[in-house]
Every structure is written in structure tokens, then in C-alpha cells.
C-alpha positions in Angstrom: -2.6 13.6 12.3 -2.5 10.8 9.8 -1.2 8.5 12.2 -2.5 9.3 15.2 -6.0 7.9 13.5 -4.3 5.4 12.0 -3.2 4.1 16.2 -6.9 5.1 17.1 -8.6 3.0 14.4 -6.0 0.2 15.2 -7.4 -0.5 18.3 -10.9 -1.2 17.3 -13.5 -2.9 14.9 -13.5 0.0 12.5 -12.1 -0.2 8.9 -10.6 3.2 7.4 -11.1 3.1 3.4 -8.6 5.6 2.2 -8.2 6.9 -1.4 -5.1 8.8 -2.2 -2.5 9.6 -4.4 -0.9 12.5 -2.1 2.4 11.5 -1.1 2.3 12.8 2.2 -0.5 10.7 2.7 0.8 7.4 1.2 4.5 7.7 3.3 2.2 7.9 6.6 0.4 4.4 5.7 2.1 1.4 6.7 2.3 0.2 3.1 1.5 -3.4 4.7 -2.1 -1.7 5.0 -1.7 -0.8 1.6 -4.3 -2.6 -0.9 -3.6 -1.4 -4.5 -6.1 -2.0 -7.5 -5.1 -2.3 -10.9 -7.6 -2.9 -14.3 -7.2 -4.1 -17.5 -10.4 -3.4 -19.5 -13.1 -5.5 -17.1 -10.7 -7.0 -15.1 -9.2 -5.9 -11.6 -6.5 -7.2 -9.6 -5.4 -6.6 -6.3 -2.2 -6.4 -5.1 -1.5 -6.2 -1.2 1.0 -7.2 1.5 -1.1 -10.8 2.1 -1.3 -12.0 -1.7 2.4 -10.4 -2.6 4.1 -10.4 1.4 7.6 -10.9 -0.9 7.8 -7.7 -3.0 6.1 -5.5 -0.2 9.0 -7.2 2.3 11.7 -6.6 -0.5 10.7 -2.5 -1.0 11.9 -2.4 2.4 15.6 -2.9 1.9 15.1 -0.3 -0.8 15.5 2.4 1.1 12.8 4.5 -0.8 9.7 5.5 0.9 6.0 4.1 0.7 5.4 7.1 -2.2 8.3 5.4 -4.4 6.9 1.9 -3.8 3.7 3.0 -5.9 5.2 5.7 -8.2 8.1 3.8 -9.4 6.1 0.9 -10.0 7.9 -1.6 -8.0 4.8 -3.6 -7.3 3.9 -4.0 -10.8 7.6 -5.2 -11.4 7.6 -7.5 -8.5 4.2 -8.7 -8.2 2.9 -12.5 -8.3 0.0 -11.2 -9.5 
């Protein structure tokens, strides 16, 4: 289901805000769509495919899936940001 409105959205204007932290839900998403916030007291970062294309290119040849990416922390570890 998940991706079948994922293919719908993709072929028009809309933009699909999704908050998760199911795993069924995250492995669906193209982590490339993926746009993860982290905060330090007042301050928050973001961390996605365009401002980090290296680490989210790197999990690939991981062999984990898009759940791992987030739970293991690997874009912390990896990040530019």
C-alpha cells in the first residue's frame, strides 16, 4: 500500500509529510526521500540524501535495510553535518 502511494504521489505536485518510526514503514521509503531531524537544545539539523548524498550512497553497499540506516545510527556516524 505504502508504495503504491508513494508511485501515485510521484507523479504529481503533491508532497507526502510522513512521521514514523515503524519499521515496516521506514524499509518502504526510498531512504533518498528520507529527511531526518536531529536537536540539540534550540538547535535542529537536518540530515537528507541532498546535504549528505555520500553516507546515504555508502548505507547502500551495507546491505542493511532503510530501518538499520536510522536505528544503527549510521547517519549520525557518517554525516557532514
Amino acid at each position: 500500500m505504502t508504495k503504491l502511494l508513494i508511485n501515485k504521489i510521484g507523479q504529481t505536485n503533491i508532497q507526502l509529510v510522513i512521521t514514523t518510526n515503524d519499521r515496516f514503514l521506514m524499509n518502504a521509503i526510498d531512504i533518498r526521500y528520507w529527511n531526518i531531524l536531529t536537536r540539540n537544545k534550540h538547535t535542529v539539523k537536518s540530515i537528507n540524501y541532498y546535504n549528505n548524498k555520500k553516507v546515504f550512497d555508502e548505507f547502500k553497499f551495507t546491505g542493511l535495510n532503510n530501518f538499520d540506516f536510522f536505528a544503527s545510527s549510521f547517519y549520525k556516524e557518517n554525516s557532514l553535518i
